[in-house]
C-alpha positions, 0 to 999 in steps of 0.5 A, a space after each residue: 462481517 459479510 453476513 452484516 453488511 447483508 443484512 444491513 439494509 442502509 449499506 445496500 442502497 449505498 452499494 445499489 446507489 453506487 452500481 447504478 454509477 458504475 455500470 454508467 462508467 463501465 459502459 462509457 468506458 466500454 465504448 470509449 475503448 472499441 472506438 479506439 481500438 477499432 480506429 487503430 484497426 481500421 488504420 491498420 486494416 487500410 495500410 495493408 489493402 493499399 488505402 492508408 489515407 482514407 483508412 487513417 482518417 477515419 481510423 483517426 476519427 474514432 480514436 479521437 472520438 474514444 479518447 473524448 469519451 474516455 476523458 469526459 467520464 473523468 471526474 465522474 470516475 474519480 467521482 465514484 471511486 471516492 464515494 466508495 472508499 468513504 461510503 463503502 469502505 468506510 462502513 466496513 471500517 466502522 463495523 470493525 471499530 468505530 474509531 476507524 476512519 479512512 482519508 482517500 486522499 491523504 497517507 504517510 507523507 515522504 518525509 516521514 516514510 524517510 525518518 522511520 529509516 525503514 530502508 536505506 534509499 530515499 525515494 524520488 517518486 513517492 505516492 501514498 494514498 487512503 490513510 486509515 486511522 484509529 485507536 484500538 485499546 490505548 494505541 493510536 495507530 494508523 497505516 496507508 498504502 505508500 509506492 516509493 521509488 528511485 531513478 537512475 540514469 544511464 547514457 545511451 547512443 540516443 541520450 541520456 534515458 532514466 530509470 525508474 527501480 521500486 524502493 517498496 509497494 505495500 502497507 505502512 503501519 504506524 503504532 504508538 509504542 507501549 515503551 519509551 526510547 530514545 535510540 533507533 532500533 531497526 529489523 530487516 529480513 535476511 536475505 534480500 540484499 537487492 532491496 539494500 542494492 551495492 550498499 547492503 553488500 558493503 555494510 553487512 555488518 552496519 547500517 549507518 550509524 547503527 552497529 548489527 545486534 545478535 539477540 537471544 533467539 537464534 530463530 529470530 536471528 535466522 530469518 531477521 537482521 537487527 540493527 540499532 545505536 543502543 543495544 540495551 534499548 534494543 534488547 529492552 524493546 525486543 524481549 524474547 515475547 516481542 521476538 515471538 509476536 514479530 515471528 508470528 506476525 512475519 509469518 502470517 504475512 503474505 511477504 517478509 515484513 521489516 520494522 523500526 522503532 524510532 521517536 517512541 513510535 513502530 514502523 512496519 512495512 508490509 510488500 504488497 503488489 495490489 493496491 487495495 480499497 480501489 472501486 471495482 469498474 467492470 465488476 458489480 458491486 452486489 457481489 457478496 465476496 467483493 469486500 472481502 479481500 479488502 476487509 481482510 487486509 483491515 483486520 490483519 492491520 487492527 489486530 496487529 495491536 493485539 498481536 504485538 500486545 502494543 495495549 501492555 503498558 510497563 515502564 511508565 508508558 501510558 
């Protein structure tokens, strides 16, 4: 796929359009920071020579002047970032499938991130973003990058301070499941409890309304915990070939994955600390390997289709 993006000669002037734009930002940037960074240095600089007043003025001065450049170049950065998802981005994700398509904007709502009951704490800061979309085969599925998290408060001898603990960083996926159900089904990997915090620990054998179900593949029920409210629908779902494909999906993942299958739908959840599909501004976009990560993480998702034979429909799903 690299060498096509090479060889196509519309996709490099988007790409030289763009770097035009960005080495502008870069620079504005640049300059905004050591406007800023000098101004502090210089305010530091005086207090300590016995000059603080003129010293912090003028210290004043240039960080007041790096923050307005920074602060003008803006909207011209938000400007640049989406173009290079919808243009950039974009075409990488037509050369894959045509029916890719990606909304910057737009991701997995909060709502739904609650009801797919992929974890047990709702969030109370919830961000999503580029939501890509498509069809692969007979499935319809779609994924977006979601940052969930919940507060706590606590007293201190200088009030009350709030703080901020992740629920989950990464990649959800959504797919139209290639059979119907009606119950809830959730897998989980063992061993991190921190992530179900106090409750896990006192539930070990429950989760909420949902009983834990031992299936038929001991190495399944090593590495996963499996809870659903029908153990038949589970085990009609998680055939010995699915528990296989999850294991191998698990394990080609960079970080352990969980998913849900609920309202005829699949839910995966993929941890992931870096936020992917974002446009560089201090690296050049004529760079061969630039797409390179993020193409893989786009692959890794549409294949997940064939990977999980989501297109085998039986039992009168169609």
């Amino acid at each position: 796929m690299q060498a096509e993006f090479e060889n196509n000669a519309a996709f490099q002037s988007v790409l030289a359009t763009l770097e035009v734009e960005r080495k502008k930002i870069a620079s504005t940037k640049t300059k905004g920071y050591i406007f800023i960074g000098s101004g502090i240095a210089f305010g530091i600089l005086g207090a300590v020579l016995g000059i603080p007043m003129p010293s912090i003025l003028i210290g004043l001065g240039g960080v007041i002047y790096g923050g307005i450049l920074l602060y003008r170049i803006t909207e011209q950065s938000r400007a640049y970032a989406g173009a290079f998802k919808r243009d950039v981005i974009g075409s990488a994700l037509k050369s894959l499938d045509q029916s890719l398509t990606i909304e910057p904007y737009s991701g997995i709502v909060d709502d739904e991130f609650v009801s797919s009951q992929l974890f047990t704490t709702n969030p109370d800061r919830y961000h999503t973003e580029d939501l890509v979309s498509g069809q692969a085969g007979k499935t319809r599925f779609y994924f977006a990058e979601v940052h969930a998290e919940y507060k706590t408060e606590e007293q201190t001898k200088d009030g009350r301070r709030v703080n901020w603990h992740e629920i989950f960083k990464g990649i959800i996926f959504v797919a139209d499941f290639n059979k119907n159900f009606n119950g809830v089904t959730v897998v989980r990997p063992k061993g991190i409890t921190a992530a179900f915090g106090v409750w896990f620990s006192k539930n070990i054998f429950s989760f909420g309304d949902k009983d834990a179900i031992l299936l038929e593949n001991p190495e399944f029920n090593k590495t996963f915990v499996t809870y659903g409210n029908d153990q038949v629908e589970a085990r009609y779902i998680l055939t010995p070939a699915m528990m296989d494909r999850i294991f191998s999906l698990n394990r080609k993942s960079a970080s352990a994955i969980s998913l849900s299958f609920i309202n005829s739908r699949m839910y995966i959840a993929f941890p992931l600390q870096r936020n992917y599909f974002e446009a560089p501004v201090f690296k050049t976009l004529l760079n061969p390997a630039l797409l390179n990560e993020d193409i893989s993480v786009i692959r890794f998702m549409y294949d997940i289709v064939n990977e999980l034979d989501l297109n085998t429909r039986i039992w009168g799903k169609n």
